[in-house]
TITOR-537505 format. One record per residue (C-alpha): x, y, z. Coordinates in steps of 0.1 Angstrom, whole numbers, padded with zeros to 4 digits, always signed. Each point is the difference from the previous one (the first is absolute). Layout:
N
<c1=X | c2=Y | c3=Z> $
...
! end
This chain:
328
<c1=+0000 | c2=+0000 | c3=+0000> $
<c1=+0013 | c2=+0037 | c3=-0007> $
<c1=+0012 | c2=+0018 | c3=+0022> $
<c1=-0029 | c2=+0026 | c3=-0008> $
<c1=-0031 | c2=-0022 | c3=+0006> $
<c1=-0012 | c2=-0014 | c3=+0035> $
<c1=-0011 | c2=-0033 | c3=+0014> $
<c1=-0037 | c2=+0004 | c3=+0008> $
<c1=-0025 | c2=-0036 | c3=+0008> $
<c1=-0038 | c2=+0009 | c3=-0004> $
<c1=-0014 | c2=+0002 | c3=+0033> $
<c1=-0034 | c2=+0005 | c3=-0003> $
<c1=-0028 | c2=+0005 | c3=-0023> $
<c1=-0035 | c2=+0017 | c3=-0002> $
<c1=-0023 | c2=-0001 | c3=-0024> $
<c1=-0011 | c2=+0040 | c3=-0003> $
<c1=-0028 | c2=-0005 | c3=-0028> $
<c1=-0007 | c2=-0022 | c3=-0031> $
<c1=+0034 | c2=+0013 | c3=-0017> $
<c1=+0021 | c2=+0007 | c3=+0029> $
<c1=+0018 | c2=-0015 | c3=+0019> $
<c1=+0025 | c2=+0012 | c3=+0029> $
<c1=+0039 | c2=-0016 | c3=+0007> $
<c1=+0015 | c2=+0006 | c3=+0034> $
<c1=+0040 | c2=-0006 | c3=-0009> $
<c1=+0023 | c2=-0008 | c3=+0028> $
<c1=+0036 | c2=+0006 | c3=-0003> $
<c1=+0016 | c2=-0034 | c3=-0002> $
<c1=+0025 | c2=+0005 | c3=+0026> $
<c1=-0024 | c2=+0012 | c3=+0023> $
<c1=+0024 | c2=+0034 | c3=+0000> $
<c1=-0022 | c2=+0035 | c3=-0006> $
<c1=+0001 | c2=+0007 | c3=-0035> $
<c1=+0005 | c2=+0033 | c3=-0012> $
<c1=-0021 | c2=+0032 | c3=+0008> $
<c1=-0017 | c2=+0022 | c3=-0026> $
<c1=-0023 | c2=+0031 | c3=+0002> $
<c1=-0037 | c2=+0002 | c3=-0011> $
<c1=-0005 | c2=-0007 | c3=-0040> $
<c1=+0030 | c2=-0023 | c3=-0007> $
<c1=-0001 | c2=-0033 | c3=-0018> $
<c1=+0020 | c2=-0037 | c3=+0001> $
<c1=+0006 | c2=-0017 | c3=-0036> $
<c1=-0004 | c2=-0040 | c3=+0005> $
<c1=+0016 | c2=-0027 | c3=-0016> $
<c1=-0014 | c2=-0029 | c3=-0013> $
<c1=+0002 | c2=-0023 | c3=-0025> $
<c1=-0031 | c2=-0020 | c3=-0017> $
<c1=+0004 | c2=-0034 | c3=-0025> $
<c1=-0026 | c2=+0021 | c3=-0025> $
<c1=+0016 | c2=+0037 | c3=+0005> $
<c1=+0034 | c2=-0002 | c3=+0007> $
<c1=+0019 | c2=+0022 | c3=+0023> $
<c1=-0021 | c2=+0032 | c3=+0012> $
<c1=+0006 | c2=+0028 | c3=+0018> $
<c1=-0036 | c2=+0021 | c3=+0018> $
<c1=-0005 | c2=+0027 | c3=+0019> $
<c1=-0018 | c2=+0004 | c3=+0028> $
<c1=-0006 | c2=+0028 | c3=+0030> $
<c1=+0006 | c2=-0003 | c3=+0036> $
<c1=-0029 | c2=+0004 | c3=+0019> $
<c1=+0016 | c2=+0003 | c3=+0034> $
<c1=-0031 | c2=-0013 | c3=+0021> $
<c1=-0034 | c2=+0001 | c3=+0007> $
<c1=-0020 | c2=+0031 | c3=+0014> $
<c1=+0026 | c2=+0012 | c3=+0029> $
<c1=+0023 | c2=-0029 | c3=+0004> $
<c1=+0032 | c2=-0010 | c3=-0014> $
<c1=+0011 | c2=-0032 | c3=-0016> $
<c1=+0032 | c2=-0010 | c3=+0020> $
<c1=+0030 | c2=+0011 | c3=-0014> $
<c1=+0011 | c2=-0037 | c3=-0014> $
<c1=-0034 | c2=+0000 | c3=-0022> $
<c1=-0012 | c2=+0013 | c3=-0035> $
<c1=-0034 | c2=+0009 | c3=-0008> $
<c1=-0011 | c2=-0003 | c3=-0037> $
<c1=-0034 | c2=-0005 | c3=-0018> $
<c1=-0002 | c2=-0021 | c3=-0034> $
<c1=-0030 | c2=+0008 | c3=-0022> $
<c1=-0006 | c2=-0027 | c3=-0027> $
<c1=-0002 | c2=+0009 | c3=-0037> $
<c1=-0017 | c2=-0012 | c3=-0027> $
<c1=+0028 | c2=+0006 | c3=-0023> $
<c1=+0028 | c2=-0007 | c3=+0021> $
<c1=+0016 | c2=-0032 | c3=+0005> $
<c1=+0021 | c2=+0010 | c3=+0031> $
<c1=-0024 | c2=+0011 | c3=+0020> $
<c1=-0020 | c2=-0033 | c3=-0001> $
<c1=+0033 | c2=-0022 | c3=+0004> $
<c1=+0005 | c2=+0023 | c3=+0031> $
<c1=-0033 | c2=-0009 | c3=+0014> $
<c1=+0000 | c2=-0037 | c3=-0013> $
<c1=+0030 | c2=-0004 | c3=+0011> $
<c1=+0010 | c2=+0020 | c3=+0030> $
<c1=-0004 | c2=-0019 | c3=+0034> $
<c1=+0004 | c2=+0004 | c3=+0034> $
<c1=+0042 | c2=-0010 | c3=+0002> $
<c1=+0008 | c2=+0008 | c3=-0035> $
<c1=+0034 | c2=+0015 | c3=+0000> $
<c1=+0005 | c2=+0030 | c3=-0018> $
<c1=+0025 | c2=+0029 | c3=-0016> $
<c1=-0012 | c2=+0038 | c3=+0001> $
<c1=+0020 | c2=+0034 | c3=-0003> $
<c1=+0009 | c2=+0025 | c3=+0024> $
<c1=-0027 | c2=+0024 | c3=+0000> $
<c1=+0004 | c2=+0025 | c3=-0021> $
<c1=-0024 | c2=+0032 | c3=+0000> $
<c1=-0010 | c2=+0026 | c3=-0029> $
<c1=-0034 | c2=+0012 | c3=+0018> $
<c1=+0010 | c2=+0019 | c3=+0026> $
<c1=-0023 | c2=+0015 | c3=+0029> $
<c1=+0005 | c2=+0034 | c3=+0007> $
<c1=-0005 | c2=+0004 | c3=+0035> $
<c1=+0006 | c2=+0037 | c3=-0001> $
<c1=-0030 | c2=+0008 | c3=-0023> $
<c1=-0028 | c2=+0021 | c3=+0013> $
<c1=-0025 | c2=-0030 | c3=-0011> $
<c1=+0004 | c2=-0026 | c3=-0017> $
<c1=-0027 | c2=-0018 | c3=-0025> $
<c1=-0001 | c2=-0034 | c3=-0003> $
<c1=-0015 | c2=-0020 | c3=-0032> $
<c1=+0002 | c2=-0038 | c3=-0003> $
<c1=-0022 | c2=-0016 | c3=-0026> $
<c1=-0001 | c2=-0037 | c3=+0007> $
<c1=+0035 | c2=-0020 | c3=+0006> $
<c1=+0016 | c2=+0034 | c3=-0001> $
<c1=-0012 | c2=+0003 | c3=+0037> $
<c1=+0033 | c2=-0017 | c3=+0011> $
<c1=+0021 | c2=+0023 | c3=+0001> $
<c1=-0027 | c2=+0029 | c3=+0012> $
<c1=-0007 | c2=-0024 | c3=+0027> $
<c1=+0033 | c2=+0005 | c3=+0011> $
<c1=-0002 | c2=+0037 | c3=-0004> $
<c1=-0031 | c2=+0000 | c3=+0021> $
<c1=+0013 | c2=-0017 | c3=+0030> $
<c1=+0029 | c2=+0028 | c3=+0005> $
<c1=-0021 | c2=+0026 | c3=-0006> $
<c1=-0027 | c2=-0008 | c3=+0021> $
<c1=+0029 | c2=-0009 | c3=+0027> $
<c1=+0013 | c2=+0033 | c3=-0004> $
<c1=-0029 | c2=+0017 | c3=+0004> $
<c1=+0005 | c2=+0019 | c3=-0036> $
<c1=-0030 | c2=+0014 | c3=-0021> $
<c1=-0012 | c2=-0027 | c3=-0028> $
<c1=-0030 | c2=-0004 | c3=-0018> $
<c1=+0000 | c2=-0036 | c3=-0016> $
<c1=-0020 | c2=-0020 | c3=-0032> $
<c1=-0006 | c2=-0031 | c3=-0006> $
<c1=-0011 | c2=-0009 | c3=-0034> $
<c1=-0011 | c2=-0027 | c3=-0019> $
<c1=-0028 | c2=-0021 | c3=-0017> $
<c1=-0015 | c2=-0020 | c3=+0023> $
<c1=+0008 | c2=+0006 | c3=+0041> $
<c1=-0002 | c2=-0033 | c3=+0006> $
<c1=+0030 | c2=-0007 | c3=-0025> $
<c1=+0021 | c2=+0025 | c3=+0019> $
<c1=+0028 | c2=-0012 | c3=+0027> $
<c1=+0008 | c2=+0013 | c3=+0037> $
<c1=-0034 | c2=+0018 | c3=-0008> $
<c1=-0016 | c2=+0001 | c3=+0036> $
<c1=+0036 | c2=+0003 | c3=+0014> $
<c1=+0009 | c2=+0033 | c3=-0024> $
<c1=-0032 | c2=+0017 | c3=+0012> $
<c1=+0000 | c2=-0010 | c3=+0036> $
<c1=+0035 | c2=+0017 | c3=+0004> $
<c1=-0005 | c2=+0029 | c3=-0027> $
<c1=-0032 | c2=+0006 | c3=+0026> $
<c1=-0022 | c2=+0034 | c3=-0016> $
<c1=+0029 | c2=+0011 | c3=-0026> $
<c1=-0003 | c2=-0031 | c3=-0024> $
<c1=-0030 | c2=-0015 | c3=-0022> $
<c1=-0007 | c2=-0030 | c3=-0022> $
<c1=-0008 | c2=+0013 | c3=-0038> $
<c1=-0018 | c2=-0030 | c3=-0018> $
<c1=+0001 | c2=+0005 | c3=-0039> $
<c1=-0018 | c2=-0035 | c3=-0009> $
<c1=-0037 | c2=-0008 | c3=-0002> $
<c1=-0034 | c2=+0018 | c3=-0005> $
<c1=+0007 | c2=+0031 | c3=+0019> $
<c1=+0041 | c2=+0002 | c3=-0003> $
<c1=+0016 | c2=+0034 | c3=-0016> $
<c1=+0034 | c2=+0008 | c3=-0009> $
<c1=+0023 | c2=+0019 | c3=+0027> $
<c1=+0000 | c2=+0039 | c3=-0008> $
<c1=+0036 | c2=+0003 | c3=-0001> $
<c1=+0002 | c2=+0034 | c3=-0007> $
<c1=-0026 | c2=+0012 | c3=+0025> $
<c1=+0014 | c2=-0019 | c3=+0027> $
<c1=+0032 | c2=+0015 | c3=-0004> $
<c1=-0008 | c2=+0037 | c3=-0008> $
<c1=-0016 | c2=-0001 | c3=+0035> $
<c1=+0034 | c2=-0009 | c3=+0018> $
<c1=+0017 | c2=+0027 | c3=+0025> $
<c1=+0035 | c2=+0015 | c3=-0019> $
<c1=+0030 | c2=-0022 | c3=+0012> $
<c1=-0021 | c2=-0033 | c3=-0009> $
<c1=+0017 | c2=-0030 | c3=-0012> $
<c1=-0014 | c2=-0029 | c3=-0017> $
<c1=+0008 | c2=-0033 | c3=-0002> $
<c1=-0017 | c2=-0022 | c3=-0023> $
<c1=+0003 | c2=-0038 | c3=-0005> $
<c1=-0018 | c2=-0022 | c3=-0021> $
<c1=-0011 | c2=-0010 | c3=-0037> $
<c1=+0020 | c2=+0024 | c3=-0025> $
<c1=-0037 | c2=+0021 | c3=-0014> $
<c1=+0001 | c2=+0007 | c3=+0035> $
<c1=+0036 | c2=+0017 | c3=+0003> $
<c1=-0003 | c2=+0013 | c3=-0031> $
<c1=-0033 | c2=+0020 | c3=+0009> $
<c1=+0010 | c2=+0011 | c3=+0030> $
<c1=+0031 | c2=+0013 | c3=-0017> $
<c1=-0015 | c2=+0017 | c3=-0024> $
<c1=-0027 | c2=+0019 | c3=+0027> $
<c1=+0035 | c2=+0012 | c3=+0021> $
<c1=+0015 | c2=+0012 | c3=-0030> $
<c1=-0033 | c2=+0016 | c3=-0016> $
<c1=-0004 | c2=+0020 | c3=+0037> $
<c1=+0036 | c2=+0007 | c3=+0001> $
<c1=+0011 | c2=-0022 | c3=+0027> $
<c1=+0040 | c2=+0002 | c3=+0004> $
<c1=+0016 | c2=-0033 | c3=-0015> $
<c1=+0013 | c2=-0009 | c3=+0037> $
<c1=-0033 | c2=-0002 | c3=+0016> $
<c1=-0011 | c2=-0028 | c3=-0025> $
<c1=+0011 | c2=-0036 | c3=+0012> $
<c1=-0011 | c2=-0030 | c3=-0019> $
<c1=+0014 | c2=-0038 | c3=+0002> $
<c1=-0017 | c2=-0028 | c3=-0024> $
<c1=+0020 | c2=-0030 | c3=-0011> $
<c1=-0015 | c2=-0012 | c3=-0026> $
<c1=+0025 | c2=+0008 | c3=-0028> $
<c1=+0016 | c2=-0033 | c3=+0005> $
<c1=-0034 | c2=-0021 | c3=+0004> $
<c1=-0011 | c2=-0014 | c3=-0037> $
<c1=-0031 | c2=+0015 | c3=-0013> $
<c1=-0015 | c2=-0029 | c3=-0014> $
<c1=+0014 | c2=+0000 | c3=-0042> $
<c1=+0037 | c2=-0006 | c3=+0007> $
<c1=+0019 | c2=-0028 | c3=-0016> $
<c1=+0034 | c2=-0020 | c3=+0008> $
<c1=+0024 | c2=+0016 | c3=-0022> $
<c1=+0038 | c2=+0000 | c3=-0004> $
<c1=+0031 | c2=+0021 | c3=+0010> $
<c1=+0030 | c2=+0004 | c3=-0013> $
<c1=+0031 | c2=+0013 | c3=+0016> $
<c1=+0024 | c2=+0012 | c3=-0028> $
<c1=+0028 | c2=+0011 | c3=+0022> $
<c1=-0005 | c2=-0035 | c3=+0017> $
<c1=-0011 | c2=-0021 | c3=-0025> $
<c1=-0025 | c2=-0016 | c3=+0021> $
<c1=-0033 | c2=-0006 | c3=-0011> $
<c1=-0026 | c2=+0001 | c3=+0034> $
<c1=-0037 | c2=-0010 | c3=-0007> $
<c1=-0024 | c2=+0025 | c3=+0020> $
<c1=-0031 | c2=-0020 | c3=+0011> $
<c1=-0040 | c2=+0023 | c3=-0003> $
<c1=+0002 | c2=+0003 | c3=+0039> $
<c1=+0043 | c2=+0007 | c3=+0002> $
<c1=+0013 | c2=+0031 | c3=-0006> $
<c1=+0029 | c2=+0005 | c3=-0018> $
<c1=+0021 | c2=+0011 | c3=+0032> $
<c1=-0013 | c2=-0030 | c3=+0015> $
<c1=+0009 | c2=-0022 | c3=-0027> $
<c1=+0035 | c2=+0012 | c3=-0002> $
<c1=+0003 | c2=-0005 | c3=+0034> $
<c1=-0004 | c2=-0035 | c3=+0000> $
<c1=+0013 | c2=-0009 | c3=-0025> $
<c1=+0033 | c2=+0018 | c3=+0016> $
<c1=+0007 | c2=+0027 | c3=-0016> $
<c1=+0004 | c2=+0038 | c3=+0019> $
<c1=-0019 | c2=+0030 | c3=-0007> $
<c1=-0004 | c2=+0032 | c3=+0021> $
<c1=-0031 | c2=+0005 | c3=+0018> $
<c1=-0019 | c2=+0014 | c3=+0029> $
<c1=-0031 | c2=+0007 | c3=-0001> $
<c1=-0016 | c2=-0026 | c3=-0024> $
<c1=-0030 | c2=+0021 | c3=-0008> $
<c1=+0007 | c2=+0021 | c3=-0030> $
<c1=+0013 | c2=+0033 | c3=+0022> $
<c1=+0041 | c2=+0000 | c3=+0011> $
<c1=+0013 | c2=+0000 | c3=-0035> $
<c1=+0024 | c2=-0021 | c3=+0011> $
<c1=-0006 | c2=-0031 | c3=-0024> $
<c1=-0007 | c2=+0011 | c3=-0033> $
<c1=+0021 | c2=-0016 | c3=-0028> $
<c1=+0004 | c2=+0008 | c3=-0035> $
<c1=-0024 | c2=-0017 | c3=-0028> $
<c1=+0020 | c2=-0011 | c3=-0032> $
<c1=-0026 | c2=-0018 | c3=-0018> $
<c1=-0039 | c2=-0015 | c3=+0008> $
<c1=-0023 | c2=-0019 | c3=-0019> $
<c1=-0029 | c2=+0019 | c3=+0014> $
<c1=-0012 | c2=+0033 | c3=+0019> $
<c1=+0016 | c2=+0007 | c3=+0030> $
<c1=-0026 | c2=+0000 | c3=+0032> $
<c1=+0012 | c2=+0032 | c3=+0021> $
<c1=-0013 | c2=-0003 | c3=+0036> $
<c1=+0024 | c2=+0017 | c3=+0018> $
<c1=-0004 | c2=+0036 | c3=+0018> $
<c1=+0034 | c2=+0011 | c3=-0006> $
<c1=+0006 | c2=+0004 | c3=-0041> $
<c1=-0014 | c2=+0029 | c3=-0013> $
<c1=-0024 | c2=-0004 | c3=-0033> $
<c1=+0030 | c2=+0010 | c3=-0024> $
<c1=+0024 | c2=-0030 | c3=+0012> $
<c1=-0030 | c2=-0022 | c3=-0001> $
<c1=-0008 | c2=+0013 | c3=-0039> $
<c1=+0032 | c2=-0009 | c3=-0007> $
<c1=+0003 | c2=-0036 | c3=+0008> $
<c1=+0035 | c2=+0004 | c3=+0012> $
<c1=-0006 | c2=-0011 | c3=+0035> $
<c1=-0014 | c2=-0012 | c3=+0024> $
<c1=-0010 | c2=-0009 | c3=+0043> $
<c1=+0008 | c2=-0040 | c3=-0007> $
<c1=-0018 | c2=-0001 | c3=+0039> $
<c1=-0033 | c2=+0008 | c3=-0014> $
<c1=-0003 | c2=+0003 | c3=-0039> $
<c1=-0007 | c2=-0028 | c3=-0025> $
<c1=-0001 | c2=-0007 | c3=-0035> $
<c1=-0031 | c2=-0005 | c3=-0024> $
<c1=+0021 | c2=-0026 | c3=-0017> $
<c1=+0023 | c2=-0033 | c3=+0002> $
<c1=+0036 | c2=+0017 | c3=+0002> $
<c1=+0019 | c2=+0025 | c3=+0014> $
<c1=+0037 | c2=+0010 | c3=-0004> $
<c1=+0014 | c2=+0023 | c3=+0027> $
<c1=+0036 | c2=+0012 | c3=+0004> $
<c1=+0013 | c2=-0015 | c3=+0031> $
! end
């Protein structure tokens, strides 16, 4: 194992609703595993007969309502997709004892403690991390006003736990059934104090609205937070396809639910990387040939690099072909 990942066994499990379901991971040793602050995420390991090596992310929750897992313990909820291999070999598969490798946590959705209020927006899954922003908030007795979105409440985890502890400053928003509506994005947030920040997590229309409502009322960039992970989860049309290394002359084969990062890391060969979601610009490599259109789903690029098919974020980005060539 690298020296980078650490030695978690799944401790406990809850079933939180039809799609979700909740791992308690215990440091192997039994030694406290690292700390983190409120919105930061693990990246586990695993390897499936039908996938391959993967690599997900997933946020820390912390805890439930007031109380704090022990330090040895990690707290992460699963939701099973339809289109997504992974996650169903991580519920099939995932048992009370399995042993398992995870990252360090690493954070890129920081809580600003210092804010004057801070809004909270989690539309289903997304209310991991929000969960965790919750908790310290509340704890420090700080000004929040929290939403919880999604179809159906009953499809919606840690729901009577997130409204118990937000108390009078948080709400369920239902947009499902007979008598659901669509979340007023910009009318929630043109009524915020000056100072606000939001933090937004769930699907991307989501982000994307609310990001567009801040920016439309002039909100400054740095009081817009946002955190989705779905870059490197397949959308449903991908198809295996095959990359070549010219530098190395290697040929890897990059499976519909592998990214290409992933794939060159198993099959051994280095790339730089950190935050596997599109964002650091750390891993984007040079394009020398493709069969197909390259699938950009990276935050980093901007639209002229992507036009030009010269590069691009080998953590999240595919092809709409069989083969790639890339110069390393």
């Amino acid at each position: 194992m690298s020296n980078r990942l650490l030695g978690v066994v799944v401790s406990g499990i809850s079933q939180l609703t039809p799609r979700i379901r909740e791992y308690l991971l215990k440091s192997a040793s039994g030694d406290p595993l690292p700390r983190y602050e409120p919105g930061a995420h693990i990246e586990l390991c695993a390897t499936s007969p039908a996938i391959g090596s993967f690599i997900r992310h997933y946020s820390l929750i912390g805890g439930i309502g007031s109380w704090d897992d022990p330090p040895n313990t990690y707290r992460i909820a699963v939701q099973r997709e339809s289109d997504s291999r992974a996650s169903a070999f991580i519920q099939d598969n995932f048992a009370l004892g399995t042993q398992l490798a995870v990252s360090r946590p690493k954070n890129s959705f920081y809580l600003d403690r210092s804010a004057p209020k801070s809004l909270l927006l989690a539309g289903g899954i997304g209310i991991t991390p929000i969960y965790a922003m919750l908790r310290s908030l509340v704890r420090r007795k700080k000004n929040f006003e929290l939403i919880y979105s999604g179809r159906a409440s009953s499809g919606l985890a840690y729901r009577d736990d997130v409204l118990r502890l937000a108390s009078h400053n948080g709400r369920l928003h239902v947009s499902g059934g007979p008598v659901g509506s669509r979340l007023d994005l910009g009318a929630l947030l043109a009524t915020q104090p000056a100072g606000t920040h939001v933090y937004v997590c769930g699907p991307q229309s989501m982000i994307n609205a609310t990001a567009a409502a801040a920016e439309e009322l002039g909100w400054a960039p740095e009081c817009f937070h946002s955190e989705t992970f779905i870059g490197a989860q397949p959308g449903g049309d991908e198809v295996p396809f095959d990359v070549e290394l010219r530098q190395s002359r290697r040929i890897v084969r990059v499976g519909r639910d592998t990214t290409i990062l992933d794939a060159l890391t198993a099959a051994g060969h280095f790339a730089l990387s950190d935050c596997r979601r599109g964002e650091c610009g750390l891993c984007p490599l040079p394009v020398l040939e493709a069969d197909g259109p390259l699938d950009h789903r990276d935050r980093y690029l901007s639209e002229d690099e992507r036009a030009s098919g010269q590069t691009m974020c080998i953590c999240v980005s595919r092809i709409k072909g069989t083969r790639l060539v890339l110069d390393a």
